[in-house]
N, CA, C and O atoms as a DFTB+ gen file, in Angstrom:
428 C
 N C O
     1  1       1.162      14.735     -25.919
     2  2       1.116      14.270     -24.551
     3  2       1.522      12.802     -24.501
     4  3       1.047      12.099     -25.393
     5  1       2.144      12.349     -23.805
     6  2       3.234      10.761     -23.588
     7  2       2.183      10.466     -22.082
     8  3       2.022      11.197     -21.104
     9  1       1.586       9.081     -22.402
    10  2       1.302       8.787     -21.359
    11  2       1.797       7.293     -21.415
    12  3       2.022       6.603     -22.409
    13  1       1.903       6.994     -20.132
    14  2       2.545       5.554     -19.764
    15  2       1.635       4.571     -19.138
    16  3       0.754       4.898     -18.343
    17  1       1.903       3.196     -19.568
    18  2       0.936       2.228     -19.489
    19  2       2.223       1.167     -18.144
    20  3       3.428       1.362     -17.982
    21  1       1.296       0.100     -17.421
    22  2       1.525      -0.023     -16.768
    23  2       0.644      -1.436     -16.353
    24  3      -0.546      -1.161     -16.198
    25  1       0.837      -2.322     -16.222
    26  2       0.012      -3.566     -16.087
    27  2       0.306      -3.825     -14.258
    28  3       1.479      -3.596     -13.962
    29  1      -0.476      -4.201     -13.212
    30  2      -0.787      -4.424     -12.127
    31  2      -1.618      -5.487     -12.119
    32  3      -2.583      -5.690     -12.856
    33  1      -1.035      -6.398     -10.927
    34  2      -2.027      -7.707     -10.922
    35  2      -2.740      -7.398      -9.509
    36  3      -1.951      -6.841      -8.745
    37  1      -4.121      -7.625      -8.910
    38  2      -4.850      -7.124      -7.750
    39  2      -6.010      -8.522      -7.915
    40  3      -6.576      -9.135      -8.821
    41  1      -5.921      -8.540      -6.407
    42  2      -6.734      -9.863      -6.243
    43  2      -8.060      -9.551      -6.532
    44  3      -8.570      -8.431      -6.538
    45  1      -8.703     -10.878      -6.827
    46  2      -9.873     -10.850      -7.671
    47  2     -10.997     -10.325      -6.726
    48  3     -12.060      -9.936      -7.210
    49  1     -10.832     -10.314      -5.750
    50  2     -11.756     -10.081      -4.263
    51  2     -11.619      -8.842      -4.695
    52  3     -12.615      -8.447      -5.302
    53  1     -10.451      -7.812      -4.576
    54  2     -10.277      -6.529      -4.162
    55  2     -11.725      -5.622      -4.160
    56  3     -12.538      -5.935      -5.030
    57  1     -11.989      -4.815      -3.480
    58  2     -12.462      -3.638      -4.014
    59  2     -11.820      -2.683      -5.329
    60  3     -10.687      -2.430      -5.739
    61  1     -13.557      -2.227      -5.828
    62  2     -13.292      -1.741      -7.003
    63  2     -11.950      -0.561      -6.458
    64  3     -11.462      -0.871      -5.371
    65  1     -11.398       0.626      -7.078
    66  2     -10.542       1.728      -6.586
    67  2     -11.780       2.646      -7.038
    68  3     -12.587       2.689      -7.967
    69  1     -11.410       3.522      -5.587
    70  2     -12.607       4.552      -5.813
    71  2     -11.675       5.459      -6.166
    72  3     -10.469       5.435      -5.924
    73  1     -12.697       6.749      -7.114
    74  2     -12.250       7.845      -7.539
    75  2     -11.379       8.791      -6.903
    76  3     -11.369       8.717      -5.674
    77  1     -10.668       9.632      -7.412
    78  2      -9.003      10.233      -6.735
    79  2      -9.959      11.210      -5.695
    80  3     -10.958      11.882      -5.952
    81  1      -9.273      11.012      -4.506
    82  2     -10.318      12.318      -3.445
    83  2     -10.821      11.203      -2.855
    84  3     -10.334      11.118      -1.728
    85  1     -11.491      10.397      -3.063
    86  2     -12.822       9.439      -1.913
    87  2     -12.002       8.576      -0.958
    88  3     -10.797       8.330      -0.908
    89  1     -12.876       8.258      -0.337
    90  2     -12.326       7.296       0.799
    91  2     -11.502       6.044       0.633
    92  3     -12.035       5.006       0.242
    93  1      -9.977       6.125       0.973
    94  2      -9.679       4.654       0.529
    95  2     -10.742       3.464       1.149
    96  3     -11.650       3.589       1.971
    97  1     -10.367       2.542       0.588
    98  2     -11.231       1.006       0.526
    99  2     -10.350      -0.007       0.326
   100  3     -10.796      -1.151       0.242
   101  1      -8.765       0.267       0.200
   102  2      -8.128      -1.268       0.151
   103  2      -8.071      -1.350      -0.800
   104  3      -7.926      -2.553      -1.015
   105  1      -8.083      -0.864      -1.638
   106  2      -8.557      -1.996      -3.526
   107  2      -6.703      -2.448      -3.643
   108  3      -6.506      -3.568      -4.114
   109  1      -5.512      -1.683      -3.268
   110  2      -4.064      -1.764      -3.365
   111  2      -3.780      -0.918      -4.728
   112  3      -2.665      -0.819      -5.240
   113  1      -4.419      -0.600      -4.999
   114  2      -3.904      -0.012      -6.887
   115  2      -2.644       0.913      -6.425
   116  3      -1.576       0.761      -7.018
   117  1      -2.741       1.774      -5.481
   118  2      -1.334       2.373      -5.003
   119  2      -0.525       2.129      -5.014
   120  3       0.336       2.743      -5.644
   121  1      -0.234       0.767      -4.117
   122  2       0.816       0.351      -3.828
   123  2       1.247      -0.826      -4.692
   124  3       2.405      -1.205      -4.871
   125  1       0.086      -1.365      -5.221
   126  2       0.716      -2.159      -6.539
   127  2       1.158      -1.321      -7.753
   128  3       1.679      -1.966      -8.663
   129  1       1.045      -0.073      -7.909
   130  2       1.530       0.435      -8.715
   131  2       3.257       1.078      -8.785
   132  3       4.251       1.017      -9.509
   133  1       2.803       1.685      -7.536
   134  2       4.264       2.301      -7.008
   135  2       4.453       2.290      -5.619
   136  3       3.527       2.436      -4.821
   137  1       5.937       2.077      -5.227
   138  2       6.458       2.251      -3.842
   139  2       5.824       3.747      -3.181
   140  3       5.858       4.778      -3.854
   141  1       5.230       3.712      -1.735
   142  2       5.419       5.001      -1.124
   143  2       6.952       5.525      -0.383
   144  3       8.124       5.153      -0.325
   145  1       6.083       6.622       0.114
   146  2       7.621       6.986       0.431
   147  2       8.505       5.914       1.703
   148  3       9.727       5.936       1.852
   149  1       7.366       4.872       2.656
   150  2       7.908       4.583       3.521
   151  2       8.397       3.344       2.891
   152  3       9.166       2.723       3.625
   153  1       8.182       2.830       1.795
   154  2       9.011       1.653       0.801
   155  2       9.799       2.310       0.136
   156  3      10.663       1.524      -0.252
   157  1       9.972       3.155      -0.168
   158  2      11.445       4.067      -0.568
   159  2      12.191       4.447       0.082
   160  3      13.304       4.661      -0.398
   161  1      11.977       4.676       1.291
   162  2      12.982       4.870       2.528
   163  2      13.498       3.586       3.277
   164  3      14.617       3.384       3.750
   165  1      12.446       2.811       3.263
   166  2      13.029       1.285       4.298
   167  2      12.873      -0.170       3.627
   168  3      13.227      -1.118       4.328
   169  1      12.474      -0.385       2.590
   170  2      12.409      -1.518       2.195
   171  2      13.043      -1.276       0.786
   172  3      12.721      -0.318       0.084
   173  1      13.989      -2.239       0.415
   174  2      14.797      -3.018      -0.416
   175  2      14.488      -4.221      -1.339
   176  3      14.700      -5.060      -0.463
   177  1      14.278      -4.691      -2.017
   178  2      14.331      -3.642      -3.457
   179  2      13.860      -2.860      -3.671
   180  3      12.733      -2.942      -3.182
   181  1      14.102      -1.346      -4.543
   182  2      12.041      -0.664      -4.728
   183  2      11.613      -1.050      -6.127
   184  3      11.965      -0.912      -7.298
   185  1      10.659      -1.612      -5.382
   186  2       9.626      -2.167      -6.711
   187  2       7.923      -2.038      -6.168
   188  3       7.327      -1.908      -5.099
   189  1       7.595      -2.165      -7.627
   190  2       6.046      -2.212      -7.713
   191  2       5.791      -3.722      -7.890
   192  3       6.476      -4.206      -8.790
   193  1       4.927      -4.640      -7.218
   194  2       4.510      -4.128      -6.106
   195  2       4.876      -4.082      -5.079
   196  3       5.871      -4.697      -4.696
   197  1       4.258      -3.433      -4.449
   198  2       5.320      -2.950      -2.848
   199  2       5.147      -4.438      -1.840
   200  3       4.138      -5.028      -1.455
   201  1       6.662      -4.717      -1.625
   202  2       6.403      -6.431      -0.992
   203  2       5.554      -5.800       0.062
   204  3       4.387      -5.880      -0.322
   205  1       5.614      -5.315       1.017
   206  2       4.105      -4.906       2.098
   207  2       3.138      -4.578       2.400
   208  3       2.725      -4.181       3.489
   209  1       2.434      -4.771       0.999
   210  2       1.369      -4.779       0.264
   211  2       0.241      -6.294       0.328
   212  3       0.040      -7.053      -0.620
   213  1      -0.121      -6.362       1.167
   214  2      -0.382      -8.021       1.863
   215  2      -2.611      -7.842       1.644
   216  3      -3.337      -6.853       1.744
   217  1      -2.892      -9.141       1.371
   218  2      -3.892      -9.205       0.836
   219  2      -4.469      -9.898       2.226
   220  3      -3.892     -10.881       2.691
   221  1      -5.708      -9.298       2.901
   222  2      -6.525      -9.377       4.153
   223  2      -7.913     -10.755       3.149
   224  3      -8.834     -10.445       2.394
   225  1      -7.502     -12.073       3.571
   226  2      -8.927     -12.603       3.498
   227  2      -9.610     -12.653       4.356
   228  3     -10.591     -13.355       4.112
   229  1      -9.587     -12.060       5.717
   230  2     -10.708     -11.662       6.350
   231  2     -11.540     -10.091       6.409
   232  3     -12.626      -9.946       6.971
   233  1     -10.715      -8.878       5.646
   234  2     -11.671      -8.043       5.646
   235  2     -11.696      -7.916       4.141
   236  3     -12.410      -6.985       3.768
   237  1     -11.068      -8.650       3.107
   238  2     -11.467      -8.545       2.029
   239  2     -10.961      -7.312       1.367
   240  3     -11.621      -6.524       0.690
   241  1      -9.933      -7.269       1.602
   242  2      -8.912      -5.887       1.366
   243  2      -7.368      -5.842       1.603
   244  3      -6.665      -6.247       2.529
   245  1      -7.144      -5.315       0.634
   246  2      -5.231      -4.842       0.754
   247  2      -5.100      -3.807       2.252
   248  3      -5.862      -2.927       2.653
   249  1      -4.044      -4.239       2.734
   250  2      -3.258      -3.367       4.015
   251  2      -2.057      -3.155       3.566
   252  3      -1.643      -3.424       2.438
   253  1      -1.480      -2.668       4.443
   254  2       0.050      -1.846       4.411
   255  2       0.604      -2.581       5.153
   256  3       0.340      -2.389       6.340
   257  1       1.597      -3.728       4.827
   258  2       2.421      -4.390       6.189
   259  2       3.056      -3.618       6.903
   260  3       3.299      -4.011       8.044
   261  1       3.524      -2.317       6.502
   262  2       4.165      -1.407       7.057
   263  2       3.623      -0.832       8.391
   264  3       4.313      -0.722       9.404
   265  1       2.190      -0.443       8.280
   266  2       0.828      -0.361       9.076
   267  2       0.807      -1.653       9.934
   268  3       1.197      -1.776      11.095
   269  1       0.390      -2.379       9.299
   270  2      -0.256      -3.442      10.086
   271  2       1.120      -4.417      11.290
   272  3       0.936      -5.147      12.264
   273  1       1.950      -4.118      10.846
   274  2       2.772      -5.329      11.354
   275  2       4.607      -4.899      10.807
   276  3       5.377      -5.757      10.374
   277  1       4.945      -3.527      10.958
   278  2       6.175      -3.568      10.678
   279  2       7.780      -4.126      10.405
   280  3       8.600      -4.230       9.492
   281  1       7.586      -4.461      12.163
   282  2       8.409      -5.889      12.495
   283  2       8.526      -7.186      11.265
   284  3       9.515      -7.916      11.194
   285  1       7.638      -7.271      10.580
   286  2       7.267      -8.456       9.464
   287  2       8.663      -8.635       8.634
   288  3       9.533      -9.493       8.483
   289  1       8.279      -6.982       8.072
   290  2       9.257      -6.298       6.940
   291  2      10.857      -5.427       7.309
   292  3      11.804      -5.287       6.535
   293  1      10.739      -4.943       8.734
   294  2      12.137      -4.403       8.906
   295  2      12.185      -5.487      10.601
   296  3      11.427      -5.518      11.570
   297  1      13.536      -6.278      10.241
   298  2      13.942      -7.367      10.784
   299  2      14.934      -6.999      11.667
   300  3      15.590      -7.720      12.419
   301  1      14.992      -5.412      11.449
   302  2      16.279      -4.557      12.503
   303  2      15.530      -4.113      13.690
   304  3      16.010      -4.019      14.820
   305  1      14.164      -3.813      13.308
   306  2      13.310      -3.286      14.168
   307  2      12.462      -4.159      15.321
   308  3      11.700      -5.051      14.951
   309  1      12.647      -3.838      16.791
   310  2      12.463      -4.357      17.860
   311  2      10.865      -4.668      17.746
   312  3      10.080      -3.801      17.361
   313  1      10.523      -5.764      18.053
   314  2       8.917      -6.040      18.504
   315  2       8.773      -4.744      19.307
   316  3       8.617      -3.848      18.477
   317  1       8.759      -4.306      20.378
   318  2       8.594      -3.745      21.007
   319  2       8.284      -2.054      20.504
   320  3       7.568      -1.297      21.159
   321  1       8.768      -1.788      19.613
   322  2       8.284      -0.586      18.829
   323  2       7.359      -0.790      17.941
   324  3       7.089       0.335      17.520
   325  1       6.565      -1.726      17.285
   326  2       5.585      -1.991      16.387
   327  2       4.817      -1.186      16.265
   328  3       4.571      -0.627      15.196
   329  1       3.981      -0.834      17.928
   330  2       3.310      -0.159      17.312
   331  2       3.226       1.647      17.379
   332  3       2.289       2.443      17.320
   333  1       4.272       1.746      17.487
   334  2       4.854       3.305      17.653
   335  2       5.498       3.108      16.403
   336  3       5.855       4.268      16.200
   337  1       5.971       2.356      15.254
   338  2       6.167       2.762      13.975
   339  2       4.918       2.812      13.148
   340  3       4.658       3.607      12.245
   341  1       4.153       1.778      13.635
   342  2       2.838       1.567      12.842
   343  2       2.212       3.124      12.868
   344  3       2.095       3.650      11.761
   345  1       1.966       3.592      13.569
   346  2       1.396       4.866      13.782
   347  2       2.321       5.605      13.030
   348  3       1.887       6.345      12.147
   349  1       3.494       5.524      13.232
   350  2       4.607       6.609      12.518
   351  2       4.440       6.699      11.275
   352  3       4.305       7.759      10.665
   353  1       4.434       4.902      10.504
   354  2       4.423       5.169       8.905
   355  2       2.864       5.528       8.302
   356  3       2.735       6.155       7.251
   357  1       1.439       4.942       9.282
   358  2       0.133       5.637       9.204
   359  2      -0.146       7.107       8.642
   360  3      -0.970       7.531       7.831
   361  1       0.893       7.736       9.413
   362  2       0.267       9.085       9.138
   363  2       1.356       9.594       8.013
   364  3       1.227      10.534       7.228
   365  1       2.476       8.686       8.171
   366  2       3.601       9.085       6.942
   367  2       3.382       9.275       5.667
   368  3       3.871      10.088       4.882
   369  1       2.199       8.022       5.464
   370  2       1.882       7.557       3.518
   371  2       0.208       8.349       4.215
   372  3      -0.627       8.384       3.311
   373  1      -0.153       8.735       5.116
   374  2      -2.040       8.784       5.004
   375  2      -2.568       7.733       4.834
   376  3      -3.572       7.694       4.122
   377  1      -2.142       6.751       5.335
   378  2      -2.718       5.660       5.234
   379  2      -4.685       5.487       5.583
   380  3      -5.121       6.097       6.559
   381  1      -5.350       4.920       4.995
   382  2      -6.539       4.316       5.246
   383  2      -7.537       6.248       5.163
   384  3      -8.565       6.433       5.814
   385  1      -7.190       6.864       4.666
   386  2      -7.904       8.046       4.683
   387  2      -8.363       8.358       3.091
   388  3      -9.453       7.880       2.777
   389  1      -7.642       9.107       2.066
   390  2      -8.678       9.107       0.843
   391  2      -7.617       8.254      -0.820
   392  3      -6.642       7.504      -0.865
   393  1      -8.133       8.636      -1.458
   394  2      -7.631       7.872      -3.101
   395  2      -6.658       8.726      -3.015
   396  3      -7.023       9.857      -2.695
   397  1      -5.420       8.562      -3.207
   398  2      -4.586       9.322      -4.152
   399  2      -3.908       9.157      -5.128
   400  3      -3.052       9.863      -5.661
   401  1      -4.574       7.565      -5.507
   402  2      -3.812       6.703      -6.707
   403  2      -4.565       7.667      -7.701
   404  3      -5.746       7.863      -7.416
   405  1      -3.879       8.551      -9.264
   406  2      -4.823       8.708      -9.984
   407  2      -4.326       7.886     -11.348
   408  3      -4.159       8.465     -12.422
   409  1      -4.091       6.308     -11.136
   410  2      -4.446       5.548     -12.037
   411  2      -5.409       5.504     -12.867
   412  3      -6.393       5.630     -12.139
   413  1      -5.750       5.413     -13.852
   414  2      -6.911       5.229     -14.814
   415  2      -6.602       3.337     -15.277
   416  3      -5.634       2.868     -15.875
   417  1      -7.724       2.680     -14.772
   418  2      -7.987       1.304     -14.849
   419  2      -8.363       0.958     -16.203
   420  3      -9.162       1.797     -16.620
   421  1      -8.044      -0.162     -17.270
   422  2      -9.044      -0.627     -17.612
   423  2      -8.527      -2.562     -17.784
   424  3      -7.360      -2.934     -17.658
   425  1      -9.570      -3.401     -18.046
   426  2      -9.985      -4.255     -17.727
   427  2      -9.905      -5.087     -19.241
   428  3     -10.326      -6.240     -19.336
């Protein structure tokens, strides 16, 4: 069995990453690991970590710029649709609903 290693940097604040299945919490391990599909479809370069991957010091948690603030990251896209993409790419990646990173951490 070949398994692959993988180093990720995550702010020291983050939440721990809860187990694959539970409720996301922000920790970013996802998206610092790998692009979703809506950074594989619209954002340039694809890399880990995903540039819209933005660190909240007021709730103490990773967001989705993609989610939170589209317009940020696609510079083609009208203010005026923000938040009719925000919703679009929400339900695109499942955003803010359970783990589906199944990273194995260690420290």
């Amino acid at each position: 069995m070949h398994t692959q290693s993988q180093i990720i940097t995550i702010h020291a604040h983050a939440p721990a990453k809860p187990a694959l299945g539970e409720a996301c919490n922000g920790c970013g391990v996802c998206c610092a690991a790998e692009p979703c599909p809506v950074s594989l479809a619209l954002l340039w370069p694809h890399q880990a970590p995903c540039r819209a991957l933005i660190w909240s010091d007021a709730t103490q948690r990773y967001l989705c710029g993609m989610v939170s603030d589209p317009t940020r990251f696609l510079g083609w896209l009208p203010k005026s649709m923000n938040a009719s993409a925000s919703r679009l790419f929400k339900r695109w990646i499942a955003a803010n609903t359970v783990c589906d990173a199944d990273a194995v951490l260690s420290e």
